[in-house]
N, C-alpha and C positions, 0 to 999 in steps of 0.2 A: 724212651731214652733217658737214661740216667743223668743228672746233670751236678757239675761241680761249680761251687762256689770258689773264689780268690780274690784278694785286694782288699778295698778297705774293713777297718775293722768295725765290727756292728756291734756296738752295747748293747747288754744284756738285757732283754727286752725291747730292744728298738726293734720295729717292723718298717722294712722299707717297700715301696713296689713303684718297679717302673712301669713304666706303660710305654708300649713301642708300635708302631705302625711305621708296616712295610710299604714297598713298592709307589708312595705316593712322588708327588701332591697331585690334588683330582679335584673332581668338581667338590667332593666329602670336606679338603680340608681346613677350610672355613669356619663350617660348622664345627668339626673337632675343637678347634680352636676356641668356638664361642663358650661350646660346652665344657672345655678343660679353665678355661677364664670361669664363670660361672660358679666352680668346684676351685678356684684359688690352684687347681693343679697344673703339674707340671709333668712335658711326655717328650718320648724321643720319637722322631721323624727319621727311617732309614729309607734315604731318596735316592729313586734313579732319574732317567733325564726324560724331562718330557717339555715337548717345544712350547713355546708363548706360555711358561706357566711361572716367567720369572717372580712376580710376585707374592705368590703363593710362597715361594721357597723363601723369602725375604718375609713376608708375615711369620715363618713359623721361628724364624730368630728373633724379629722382632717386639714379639711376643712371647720371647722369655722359653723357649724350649730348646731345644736340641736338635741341630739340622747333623745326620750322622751317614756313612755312606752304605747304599746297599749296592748297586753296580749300578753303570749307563746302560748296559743294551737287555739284561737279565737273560742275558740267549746261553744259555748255560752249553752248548756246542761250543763255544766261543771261549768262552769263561773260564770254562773245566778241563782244556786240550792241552795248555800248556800256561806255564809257570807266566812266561811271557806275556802267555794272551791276559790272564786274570790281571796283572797287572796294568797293562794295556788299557782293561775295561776301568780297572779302581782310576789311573790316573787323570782317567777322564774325566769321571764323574766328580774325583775332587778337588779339579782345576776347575771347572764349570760350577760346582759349589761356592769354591772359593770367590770365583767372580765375579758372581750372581748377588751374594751373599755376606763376602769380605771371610765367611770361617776356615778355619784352616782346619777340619776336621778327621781329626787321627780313630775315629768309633765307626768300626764296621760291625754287620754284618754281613757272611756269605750268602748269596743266593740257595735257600734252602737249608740255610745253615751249614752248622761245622761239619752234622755228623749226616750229609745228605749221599744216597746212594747212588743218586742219578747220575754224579762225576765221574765215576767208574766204567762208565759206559766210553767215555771219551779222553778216560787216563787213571789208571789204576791207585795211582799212590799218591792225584794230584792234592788231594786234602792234609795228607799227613804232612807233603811238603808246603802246602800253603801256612799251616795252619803255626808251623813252626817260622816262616820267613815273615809274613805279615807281624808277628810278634817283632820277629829282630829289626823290622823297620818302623818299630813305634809306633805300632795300629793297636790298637783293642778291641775285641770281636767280641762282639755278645750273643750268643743262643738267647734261648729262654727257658724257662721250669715252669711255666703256667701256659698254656695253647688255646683261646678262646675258640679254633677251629672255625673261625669265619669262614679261611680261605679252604674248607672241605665243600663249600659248596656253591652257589648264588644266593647271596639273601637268603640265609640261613635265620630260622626263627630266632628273634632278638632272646626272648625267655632262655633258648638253648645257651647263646652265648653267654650269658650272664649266671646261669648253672654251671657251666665248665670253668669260668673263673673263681667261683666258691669254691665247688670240691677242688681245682686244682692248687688252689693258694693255702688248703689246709695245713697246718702244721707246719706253714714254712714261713719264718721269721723275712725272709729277702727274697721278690720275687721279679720277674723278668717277663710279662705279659703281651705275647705274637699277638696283636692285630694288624687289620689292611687298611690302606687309604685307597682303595682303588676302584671308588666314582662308582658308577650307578648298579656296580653287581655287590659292592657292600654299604648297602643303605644302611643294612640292619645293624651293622655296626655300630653308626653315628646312634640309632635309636638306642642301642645297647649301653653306649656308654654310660649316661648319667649314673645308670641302674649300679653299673660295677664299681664306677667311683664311688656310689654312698655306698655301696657292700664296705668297699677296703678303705675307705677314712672311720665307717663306723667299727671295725675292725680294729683299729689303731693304726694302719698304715700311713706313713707319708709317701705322698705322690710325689715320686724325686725325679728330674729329668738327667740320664746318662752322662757324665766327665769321663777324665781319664781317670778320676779318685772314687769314682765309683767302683761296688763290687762286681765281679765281672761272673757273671753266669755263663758254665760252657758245655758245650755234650760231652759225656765219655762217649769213646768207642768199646 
């Protein structure tokens, strides 16, 4: 998928990369945490709702990252039926954010992202009209241009993961980096990181965590 850049502007030579992980917090995001501390870095967190893990979600603020919204129930039947339901799911997750946490967090992303096909099954045009209303209501959605492919499998070989963020981060000044928080089927994840963050600090990157003044990487269709 082709991916577009918008919003802030990026000096000539500056490299930025974020670093995102989905569907958390889990037993993983501790350790992300120690390891992004560690590397002086900074990463965005797109949470959905998971019981007894109030603190979890309050470490990853409190620790200086980006608590950002991905759905409460991720049941994408749910999510992708109507304008309604999606909405339904966001204002859940970012009232319960907000509560949890004190953020008033306007940075989604979609279940599966913008440019996901699987909506289609349960409403034809529901992305094109999300994808315009969640703008008019002052949200920010991010894809990504870099896919570590964690989530292709269980504990996916760390080496692989940290291959896919090289070649995919080549030649691109601003980059937007899919990982998972999601406990004991992405360990390799956590093993993975260190590896990728001295790839992309030695690179020149800085490890920025998501605002609203960040750039906003999106999928075409």
């Amino acid at each position: 998928t082709k991916a577009t850049t918008t919003k802030r502007t990026v000096a000539r030579g500056e490299k930025i990369a974020y670093l995102t992980f989905d569907d958390g917090p889990s037993i993983n995001t501790e350790k992300l945490l120690d390891i992004l501390d560690q590397y002086n870095a900074k990463a965005t967190f797109f949470v959905i709702y998971h019981k007894n893990m109030e603190k979890k979600y309050k470490a990853i603020v409190d620790r200086g990252h980006t608590i950002a919204l991905h759905s409460y129930t991720h049941t994408y039947s749910k999510i992708y039926k109507s304008e309604k339901g999606y909405y339904e799911d966001l204002n859940k997750i970012h009232d319960y954010v907000q509560k949890v946490t004190g953020v008033d967090s306007r940075i989604i992303r979609f279940p599966g992202g913008s440019s996901n096909t699987v909506s289609r099954k349960y409403n034809k045009t529901i992305m094109k009209t999300l994808k315009q209303s969640v703008t008019d209501k002052g949200y920010y959605f991010h894809d990504w241009n870099v896919d570590s492919t964690d989530a292709s499998g269980i504990n996916r070989d760390p080496d692989l993961l940290v291959s896919k963020v090289k070649s995919g981060s080549k030649n691109k000044n601003v980059i937007n980096v899919l990982m998972h928080d999601t406990g004991k089927s992405k360990v390799t994840t956590v093993e993975a990181l260190p590896r990728i963050i001295e790839y992309l600090q030695s690179q020149g990157y800085k490890l920025e965590p998501l605002t609203e003044d960040s750039v906003v990487i999106q999928h075409k269709w």
